[in-house]
C-alpha positions, -999 to 999 in steps of 0.1 A, spaced: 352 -412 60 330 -384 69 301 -367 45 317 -335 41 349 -354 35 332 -369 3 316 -339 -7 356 -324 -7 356 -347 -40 328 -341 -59 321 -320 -85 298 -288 -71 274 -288 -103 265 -321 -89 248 -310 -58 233 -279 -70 217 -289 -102 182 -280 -96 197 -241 -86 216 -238 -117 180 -251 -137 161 -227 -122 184 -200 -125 191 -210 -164 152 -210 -172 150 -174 -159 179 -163 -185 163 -181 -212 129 -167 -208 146 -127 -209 161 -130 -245 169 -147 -276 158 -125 -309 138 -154 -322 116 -168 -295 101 -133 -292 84 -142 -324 69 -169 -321 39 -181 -305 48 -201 -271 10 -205 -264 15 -241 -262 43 -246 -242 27 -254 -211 10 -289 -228 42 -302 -236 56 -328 -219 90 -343 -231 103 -351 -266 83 -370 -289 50 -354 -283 27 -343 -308 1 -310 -296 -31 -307 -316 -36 -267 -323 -71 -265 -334 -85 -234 -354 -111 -217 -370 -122 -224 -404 -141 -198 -425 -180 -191 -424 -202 -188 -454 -227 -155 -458 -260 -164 -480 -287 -140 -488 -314 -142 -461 -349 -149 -479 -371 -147 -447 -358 -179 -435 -329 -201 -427 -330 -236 -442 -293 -245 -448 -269 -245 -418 -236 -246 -425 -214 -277 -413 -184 -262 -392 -149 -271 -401 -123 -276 -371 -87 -274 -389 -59 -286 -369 -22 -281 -371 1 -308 -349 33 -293 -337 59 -325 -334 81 -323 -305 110 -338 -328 142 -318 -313 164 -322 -279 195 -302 -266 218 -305 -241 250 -288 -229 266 -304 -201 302 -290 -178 322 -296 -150 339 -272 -124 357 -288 -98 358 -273 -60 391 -262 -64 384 -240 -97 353 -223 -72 377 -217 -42 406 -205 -65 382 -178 -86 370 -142 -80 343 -145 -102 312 -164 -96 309 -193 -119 277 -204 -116 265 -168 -133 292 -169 -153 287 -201 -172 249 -201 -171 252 -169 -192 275 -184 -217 252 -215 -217 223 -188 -220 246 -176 -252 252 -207 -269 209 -217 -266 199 -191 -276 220 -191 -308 210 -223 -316 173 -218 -312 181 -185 -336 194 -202 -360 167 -227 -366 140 -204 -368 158 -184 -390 167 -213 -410 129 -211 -418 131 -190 -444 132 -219 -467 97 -228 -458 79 -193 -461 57 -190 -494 68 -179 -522 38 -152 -525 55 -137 -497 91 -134 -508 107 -101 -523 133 -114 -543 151 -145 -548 185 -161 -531 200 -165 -561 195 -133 -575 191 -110 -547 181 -76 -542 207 -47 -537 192 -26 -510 204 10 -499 190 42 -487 171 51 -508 155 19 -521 151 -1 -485 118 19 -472 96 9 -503 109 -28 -500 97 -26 -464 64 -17 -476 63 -42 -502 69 -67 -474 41 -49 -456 15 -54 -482 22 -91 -491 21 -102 -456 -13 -81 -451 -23 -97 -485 -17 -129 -467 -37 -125 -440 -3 -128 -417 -9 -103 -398 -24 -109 -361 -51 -84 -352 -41 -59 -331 -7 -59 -329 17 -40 -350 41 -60 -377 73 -63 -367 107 -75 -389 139 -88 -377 171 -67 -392 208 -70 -384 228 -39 -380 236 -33 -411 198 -26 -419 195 -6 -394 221 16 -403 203 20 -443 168 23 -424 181 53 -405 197 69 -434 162 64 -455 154 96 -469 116 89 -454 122 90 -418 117 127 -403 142 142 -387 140 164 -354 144 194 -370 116 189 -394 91 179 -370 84 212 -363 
């Protein structure tokens, strides 16, 4: 039996598996709300599943009066968070030859963006499952009690947010704060008496 006879049989994700992870990492690196907000810094040191990356910081200086000499020097501190490799996906389909030959779409693009889809969604969804973890210092609100926002209450909430997070120190230097907001935020931001309109810009 020839090669090409063989090849008649097989599945064609089989022999172009390293195209369609290429071509999948490219997708995944253009969106996704979530992993635009988070650091990916250390990305490149890990490895496969399982491994734990040290992220050292910087801890706080003292300031002392100066009395025309220095006698004390402070003893550094080196804090260190670990971030625990502790999660693996997969998504995994067959299209048969046949299916390629009998379709007037391309498949490969096709499916890679639905697979793009359905990552992207899940990697969402955890982050924002987060929520649960942030402090309580820097909550407006609670879950079971939750606040009613409209028009004309949503723009002092935002600066609420503002200030606790600034209070907090969560705020990286030199860039602007951002906050994630479905559609139907949106929609009440734009309605906010504070935003200017065109016509008053004047």
């Amino acid at each position: 039996m020839s090669e090409n006879a063989v090849n008649k049989n097989k599945p064609y994700a089989d022999f172009i598996s390293e195209v369609w992870s290429k071509k999948l990492s490219v997708l995944l690196d253009k969106s996704g709300v979530m992993m635009q907000c988070v650091n990916k810094d250390y990305e490149g040191e890990i490895k496969a599943a399982g491994d734990t990356v040290h992220i050292r910081s910087f801890g706080d200086v003292s300031v002392s009066t100066y009395t025309g000499s220095i006698s004390n020097y402070e003893q550094l501190a080196a804090p260190s968070q670990e971030l625990i490799i502790d999660q693996e996906k997969v998504f995994a389909f067959k299209v048969n030859d046949i299916s390629k030959a009998q379709s007037n779409i391309d498949i490969m693009n096709g499916y890679l963006e639905r697979a793009k889809v359905a990552v992207d969604l899940v990697k969402d969804t955890f982050l924002l499952g987060k929520h649960a973890d942030v402090p309580a210092a820097n909550v407006i609100g609670k879950e079971s009690a939750p606040i009613v926002i409209n028009k004309n209450n949503i723009y002092s909430q935002f600066v609420e947010l503002a200030k606790r997070l600034k209070n907090a120190n969560a705020l990286t230097t030199g860039r602007s704060p951002w906050v994630v907001i479905n559609p139907e935020i949106e929609a009440l931001l734009i309605q906010a008496p504070e935003f200017i309109h065109a016509t008053q810009t004047g």
